[in-house]
Backbone and ligand atoms as CSV (ligand in chain L), in Angstrom:
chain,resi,resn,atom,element,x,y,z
A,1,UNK,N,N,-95.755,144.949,34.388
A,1,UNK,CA,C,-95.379,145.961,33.416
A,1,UNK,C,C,-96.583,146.277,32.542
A,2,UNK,N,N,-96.848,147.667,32.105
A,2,UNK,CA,C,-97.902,148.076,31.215
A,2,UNK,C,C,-97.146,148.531,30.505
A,3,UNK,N,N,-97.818,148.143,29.158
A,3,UNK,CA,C,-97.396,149.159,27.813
A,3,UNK,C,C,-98.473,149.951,27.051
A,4,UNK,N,N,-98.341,150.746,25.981
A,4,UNK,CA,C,-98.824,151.861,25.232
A,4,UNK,C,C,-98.669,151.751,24.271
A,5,UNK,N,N,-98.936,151.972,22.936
A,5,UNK,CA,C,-98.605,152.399,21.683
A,5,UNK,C,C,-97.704,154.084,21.879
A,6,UNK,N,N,-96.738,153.628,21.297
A,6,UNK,CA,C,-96.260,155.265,21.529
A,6,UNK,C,C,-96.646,156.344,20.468
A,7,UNK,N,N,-96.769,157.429,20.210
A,7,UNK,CA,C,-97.588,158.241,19.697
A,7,UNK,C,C,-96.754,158.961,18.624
A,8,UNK,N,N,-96.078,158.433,17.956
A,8,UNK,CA,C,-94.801,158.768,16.742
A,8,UNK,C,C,-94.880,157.778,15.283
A,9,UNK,N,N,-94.578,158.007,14.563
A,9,UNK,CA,C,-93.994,156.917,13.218
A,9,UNK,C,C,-92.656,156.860,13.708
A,10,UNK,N,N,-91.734,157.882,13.778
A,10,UNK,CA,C,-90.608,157.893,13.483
A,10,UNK,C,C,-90.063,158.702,14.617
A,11,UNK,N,N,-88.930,158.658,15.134
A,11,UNK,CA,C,-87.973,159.132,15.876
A,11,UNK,C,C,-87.259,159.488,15.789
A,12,UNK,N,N,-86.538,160.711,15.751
A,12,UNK,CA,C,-85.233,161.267,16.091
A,12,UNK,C,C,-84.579,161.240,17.060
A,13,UNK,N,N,-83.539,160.751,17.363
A,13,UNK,CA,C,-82.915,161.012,18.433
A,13,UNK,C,C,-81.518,162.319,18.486
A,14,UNK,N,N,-81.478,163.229,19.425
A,14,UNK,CA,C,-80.278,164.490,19.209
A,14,UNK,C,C,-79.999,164.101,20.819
A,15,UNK,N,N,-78.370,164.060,20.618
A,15,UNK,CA,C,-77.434,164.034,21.383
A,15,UNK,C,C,-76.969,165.513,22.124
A,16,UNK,N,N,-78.159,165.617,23.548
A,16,UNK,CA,C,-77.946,166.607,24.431
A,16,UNK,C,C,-77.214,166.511,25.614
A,17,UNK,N,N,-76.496,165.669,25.822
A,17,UNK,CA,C,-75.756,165.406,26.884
A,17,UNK,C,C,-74.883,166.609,27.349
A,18,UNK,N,N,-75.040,166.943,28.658
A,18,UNK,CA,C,-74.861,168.514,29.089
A,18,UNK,C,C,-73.084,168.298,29.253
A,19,UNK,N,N,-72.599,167.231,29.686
A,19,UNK,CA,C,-71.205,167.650,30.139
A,19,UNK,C,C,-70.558,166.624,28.912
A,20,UNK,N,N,-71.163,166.779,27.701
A,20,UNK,CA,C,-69.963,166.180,26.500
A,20,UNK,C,C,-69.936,167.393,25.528
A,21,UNK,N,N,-69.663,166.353,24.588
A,21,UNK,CA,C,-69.471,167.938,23.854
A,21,UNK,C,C,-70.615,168.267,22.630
A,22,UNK,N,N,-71.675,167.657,23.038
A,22,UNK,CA,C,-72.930,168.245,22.161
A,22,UNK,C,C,-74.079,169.308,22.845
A,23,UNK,N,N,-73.993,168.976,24.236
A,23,UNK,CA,C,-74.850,169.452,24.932
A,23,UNK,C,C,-75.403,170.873,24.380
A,24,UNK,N,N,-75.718,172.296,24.295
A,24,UNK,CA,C,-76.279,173.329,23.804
A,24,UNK,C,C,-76.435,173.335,22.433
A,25,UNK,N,N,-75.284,172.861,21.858
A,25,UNK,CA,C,-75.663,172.740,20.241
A,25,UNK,C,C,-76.791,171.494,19.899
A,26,UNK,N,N,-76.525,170.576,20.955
A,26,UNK,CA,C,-77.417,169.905,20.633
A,26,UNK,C,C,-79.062,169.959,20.933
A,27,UNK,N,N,-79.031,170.740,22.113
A,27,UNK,CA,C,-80.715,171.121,22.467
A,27,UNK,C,C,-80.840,172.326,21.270
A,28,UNK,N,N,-80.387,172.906,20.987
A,28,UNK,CA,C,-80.439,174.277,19.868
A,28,UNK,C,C,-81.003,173.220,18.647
A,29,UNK,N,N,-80.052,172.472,18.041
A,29,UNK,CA,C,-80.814,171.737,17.118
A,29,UNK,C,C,-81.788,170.543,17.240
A,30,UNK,N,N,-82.272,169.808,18.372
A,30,UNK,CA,C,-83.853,169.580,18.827
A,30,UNK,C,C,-84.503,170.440,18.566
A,31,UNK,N,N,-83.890,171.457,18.757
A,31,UNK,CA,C,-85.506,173.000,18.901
A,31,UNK,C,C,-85.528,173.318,17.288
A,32,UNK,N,N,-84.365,172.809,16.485
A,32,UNK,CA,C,-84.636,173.288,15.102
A,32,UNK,C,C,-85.450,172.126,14.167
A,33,UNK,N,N,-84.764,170.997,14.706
A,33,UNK,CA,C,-85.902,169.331,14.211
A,33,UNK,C,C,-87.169,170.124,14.424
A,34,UNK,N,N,-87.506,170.249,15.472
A,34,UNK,CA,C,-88.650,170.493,16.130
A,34,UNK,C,C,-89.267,171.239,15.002
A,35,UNK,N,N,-89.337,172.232,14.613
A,35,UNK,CA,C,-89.717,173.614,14.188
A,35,UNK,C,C,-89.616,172.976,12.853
A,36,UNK,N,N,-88.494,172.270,12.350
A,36,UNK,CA,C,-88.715,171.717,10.946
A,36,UNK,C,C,-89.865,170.758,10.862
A,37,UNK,N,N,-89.830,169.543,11.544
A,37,UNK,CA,C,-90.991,168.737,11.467
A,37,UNK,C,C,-92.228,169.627,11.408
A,38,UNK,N,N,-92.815,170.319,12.434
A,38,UNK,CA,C,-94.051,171.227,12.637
A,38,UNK,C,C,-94.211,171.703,10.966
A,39,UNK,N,N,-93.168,172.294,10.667
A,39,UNK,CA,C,-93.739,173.114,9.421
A,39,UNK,C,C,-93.709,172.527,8.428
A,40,UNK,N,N,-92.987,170.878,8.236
A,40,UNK,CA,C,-93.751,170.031,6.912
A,40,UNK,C,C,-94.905,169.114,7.447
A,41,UNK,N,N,-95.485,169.631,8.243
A,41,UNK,CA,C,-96.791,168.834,8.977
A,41,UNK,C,C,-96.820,167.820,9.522
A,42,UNK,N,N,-95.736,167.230,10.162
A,42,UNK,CA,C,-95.282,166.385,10.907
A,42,UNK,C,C,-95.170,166.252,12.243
A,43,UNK,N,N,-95.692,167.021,12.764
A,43,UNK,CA,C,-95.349,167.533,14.517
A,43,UNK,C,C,-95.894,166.254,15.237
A,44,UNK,N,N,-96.719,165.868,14.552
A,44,UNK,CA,C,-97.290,164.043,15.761
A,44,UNK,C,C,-96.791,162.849,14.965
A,45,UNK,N,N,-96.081,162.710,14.008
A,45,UNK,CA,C,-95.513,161.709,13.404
A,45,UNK,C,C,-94.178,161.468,13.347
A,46,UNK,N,N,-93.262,162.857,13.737
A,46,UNK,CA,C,-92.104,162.360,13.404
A,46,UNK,C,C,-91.294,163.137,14.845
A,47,UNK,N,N,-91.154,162.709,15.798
A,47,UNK,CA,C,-90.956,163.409,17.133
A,47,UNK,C,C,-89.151,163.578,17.418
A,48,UNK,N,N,-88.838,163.966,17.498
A,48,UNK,CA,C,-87.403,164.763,18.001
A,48,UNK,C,C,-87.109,164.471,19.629
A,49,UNK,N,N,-86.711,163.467,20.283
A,49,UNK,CA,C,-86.593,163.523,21.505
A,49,UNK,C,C,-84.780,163.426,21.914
A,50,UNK,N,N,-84.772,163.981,22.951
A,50,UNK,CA,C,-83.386,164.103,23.524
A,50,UNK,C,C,-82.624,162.694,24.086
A,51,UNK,N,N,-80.790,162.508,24.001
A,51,UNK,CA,C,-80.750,161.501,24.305
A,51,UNK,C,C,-79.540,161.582,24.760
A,52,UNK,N,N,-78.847,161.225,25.506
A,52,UNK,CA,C,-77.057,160.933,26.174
A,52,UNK,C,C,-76.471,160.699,24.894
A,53,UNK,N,N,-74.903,160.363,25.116
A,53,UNK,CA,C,-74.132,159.880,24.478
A,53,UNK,C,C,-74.384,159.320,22.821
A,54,UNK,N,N,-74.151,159.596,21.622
A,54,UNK,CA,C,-74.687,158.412,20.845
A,54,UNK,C,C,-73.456,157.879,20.467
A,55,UNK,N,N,-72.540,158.459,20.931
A,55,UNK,CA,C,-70.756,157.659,20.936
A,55,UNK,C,C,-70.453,158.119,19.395
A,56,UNK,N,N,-70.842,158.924,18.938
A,56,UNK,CA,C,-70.028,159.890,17.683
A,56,UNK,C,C,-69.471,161.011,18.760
A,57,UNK,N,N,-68.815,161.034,19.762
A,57,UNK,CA,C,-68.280,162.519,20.309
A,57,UNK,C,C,-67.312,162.847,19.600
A,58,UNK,N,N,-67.283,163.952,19.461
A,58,UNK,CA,C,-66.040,165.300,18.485
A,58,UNK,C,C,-66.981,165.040,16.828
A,59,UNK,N,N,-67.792,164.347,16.533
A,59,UNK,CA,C,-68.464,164.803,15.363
A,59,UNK,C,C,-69.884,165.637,15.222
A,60,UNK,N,N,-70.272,166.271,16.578
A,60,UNK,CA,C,-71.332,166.590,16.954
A,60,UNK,C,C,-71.332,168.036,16.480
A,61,UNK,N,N,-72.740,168.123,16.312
A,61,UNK,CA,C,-74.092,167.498,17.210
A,61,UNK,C,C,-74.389,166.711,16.451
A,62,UNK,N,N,-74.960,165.701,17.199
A,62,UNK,CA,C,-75.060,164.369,15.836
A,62,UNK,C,C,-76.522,164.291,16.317
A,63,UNK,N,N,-77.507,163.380,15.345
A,63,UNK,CA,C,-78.683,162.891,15.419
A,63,UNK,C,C,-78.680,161.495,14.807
A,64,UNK,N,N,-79.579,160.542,15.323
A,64,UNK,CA,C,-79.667,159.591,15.122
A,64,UNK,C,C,-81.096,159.366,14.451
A,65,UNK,N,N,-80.946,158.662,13.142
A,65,UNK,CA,C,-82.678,158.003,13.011
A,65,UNK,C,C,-82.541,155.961,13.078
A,66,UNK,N,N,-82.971,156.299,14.252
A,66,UNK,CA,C,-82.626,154.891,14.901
A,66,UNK,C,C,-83.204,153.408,13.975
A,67,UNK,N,N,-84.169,153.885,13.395
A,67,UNK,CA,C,-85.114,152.750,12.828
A,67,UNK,C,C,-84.334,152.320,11.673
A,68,UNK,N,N,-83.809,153.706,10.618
A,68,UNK,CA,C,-82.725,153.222,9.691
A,68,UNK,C,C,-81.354,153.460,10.240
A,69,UNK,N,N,-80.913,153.316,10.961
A,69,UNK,CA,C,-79.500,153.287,11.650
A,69,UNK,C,C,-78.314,154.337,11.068
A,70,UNK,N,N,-79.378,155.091,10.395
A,70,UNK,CA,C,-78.783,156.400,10.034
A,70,UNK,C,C,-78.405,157.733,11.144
A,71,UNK,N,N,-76.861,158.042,11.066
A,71,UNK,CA,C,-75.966,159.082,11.449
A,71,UNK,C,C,-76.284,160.504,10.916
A,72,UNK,N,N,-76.651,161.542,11.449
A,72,UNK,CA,C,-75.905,162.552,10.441
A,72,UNK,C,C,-75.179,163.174,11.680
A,73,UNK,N,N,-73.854,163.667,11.316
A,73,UNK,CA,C,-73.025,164.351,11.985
A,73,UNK,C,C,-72.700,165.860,11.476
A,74,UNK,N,N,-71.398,166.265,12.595
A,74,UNK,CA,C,-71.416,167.760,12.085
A,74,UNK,C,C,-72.573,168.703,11.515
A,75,UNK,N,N,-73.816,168.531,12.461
A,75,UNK,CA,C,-74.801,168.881,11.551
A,75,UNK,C,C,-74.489,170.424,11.725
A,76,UNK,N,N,-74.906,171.154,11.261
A,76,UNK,CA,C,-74.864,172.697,10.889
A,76,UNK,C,C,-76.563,173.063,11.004
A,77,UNK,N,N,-76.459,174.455,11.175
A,77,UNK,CA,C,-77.716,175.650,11.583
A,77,UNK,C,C,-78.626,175.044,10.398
A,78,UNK,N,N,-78.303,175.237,9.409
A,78,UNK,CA,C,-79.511,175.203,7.853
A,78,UNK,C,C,-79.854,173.869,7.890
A,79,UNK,N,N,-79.194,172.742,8.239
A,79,UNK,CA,C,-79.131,171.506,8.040
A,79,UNK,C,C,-80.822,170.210,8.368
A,80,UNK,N,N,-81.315,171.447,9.377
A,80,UNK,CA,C,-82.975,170.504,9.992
A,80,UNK,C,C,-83.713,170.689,9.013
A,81,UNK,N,N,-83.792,171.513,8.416
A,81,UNK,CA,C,-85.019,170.966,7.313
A,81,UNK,C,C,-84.887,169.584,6.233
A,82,UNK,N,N,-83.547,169.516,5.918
A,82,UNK,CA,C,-83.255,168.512,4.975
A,82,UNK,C,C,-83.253,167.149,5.745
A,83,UNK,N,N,-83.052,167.336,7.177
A,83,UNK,CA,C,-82.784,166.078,7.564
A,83,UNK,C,C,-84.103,165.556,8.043
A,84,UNK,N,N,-85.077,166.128,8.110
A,84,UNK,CA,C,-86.419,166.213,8.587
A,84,UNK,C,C,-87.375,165.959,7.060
A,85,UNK,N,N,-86.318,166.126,6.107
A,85,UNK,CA,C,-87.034,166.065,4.765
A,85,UNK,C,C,-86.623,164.698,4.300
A,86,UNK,N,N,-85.667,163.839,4.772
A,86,UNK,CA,C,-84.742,163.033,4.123
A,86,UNK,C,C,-85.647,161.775,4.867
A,87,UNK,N,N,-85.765,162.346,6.070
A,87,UNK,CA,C,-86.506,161.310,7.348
A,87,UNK,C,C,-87.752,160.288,6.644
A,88,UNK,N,N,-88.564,161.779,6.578
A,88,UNK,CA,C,-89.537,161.495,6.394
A,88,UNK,C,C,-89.379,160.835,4.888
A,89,UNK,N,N,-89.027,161.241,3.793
A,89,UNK,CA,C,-89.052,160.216,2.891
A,89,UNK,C,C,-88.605,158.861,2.733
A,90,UNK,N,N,-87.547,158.803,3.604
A,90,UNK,CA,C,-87.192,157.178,3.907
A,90,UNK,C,C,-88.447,156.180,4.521
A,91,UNK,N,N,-89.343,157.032,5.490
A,91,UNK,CA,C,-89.784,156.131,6.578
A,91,UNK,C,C,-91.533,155.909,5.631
A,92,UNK,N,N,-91.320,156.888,4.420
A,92,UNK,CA,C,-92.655,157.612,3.810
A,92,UNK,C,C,-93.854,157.795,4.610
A,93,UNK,N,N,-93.160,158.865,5.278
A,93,UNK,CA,C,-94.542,160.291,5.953
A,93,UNK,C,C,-94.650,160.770,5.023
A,94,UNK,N,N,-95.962,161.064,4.801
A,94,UNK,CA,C,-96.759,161.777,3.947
A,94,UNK,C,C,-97.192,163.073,4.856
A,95,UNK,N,N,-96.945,164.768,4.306
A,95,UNK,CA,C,-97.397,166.294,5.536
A,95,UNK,C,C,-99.025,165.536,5.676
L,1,FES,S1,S,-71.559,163.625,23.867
L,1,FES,FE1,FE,-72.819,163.747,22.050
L,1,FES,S2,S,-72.259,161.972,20.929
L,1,FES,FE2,FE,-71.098,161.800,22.757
């Protein structure tokens, strides 16, 4: 086995699983993490990657910040900047 340093501080995880019930809402809001991180200068520190199941189904689209074992559910359209703002101050990223 080889390993790497992986190339993040922090992780998001969004629940895209195509045949539950986050799947499109949930790649829609990856693409909005996404676009939030980038524009508080975060695009190589705080990465947004896709993930199956996170077993909140019917509260979705949910995201996970795995490191603090923090939920947010029911997230809504406006909702990535704050959670991308909340992230990063917990984990303290500095833009
Ligand atoms: S299908 Fe998204 S949390 Fe279960």
């Amino acid at each position: 086995m080889d390993k790497k340093r992986f190339q993040a501080d922090v992780v998001l995880l969004v629940c895209t699983r195509k045949d539950g019930v986050c799947g499109k809402k949930g790649a829609r809001l990856r693409a909005r993490l996404t676009e939030a991180a980038a524009a508080e200068g975060l695009k190589k520190r705080l990465r947004v990657l896709p993930t199956g199941c996170l077993d909140a189904c019917g509260l979705g689209p949910v995201v996970l910040d795995p490191a603090s074992q923090t939920l947010y559910y029911d997230v809504g359209k406006d909702d990535a900047l704050d959670i991308v703002r909340k992230t990063a101050r917990r984990h303290g990223l500095e833009p």
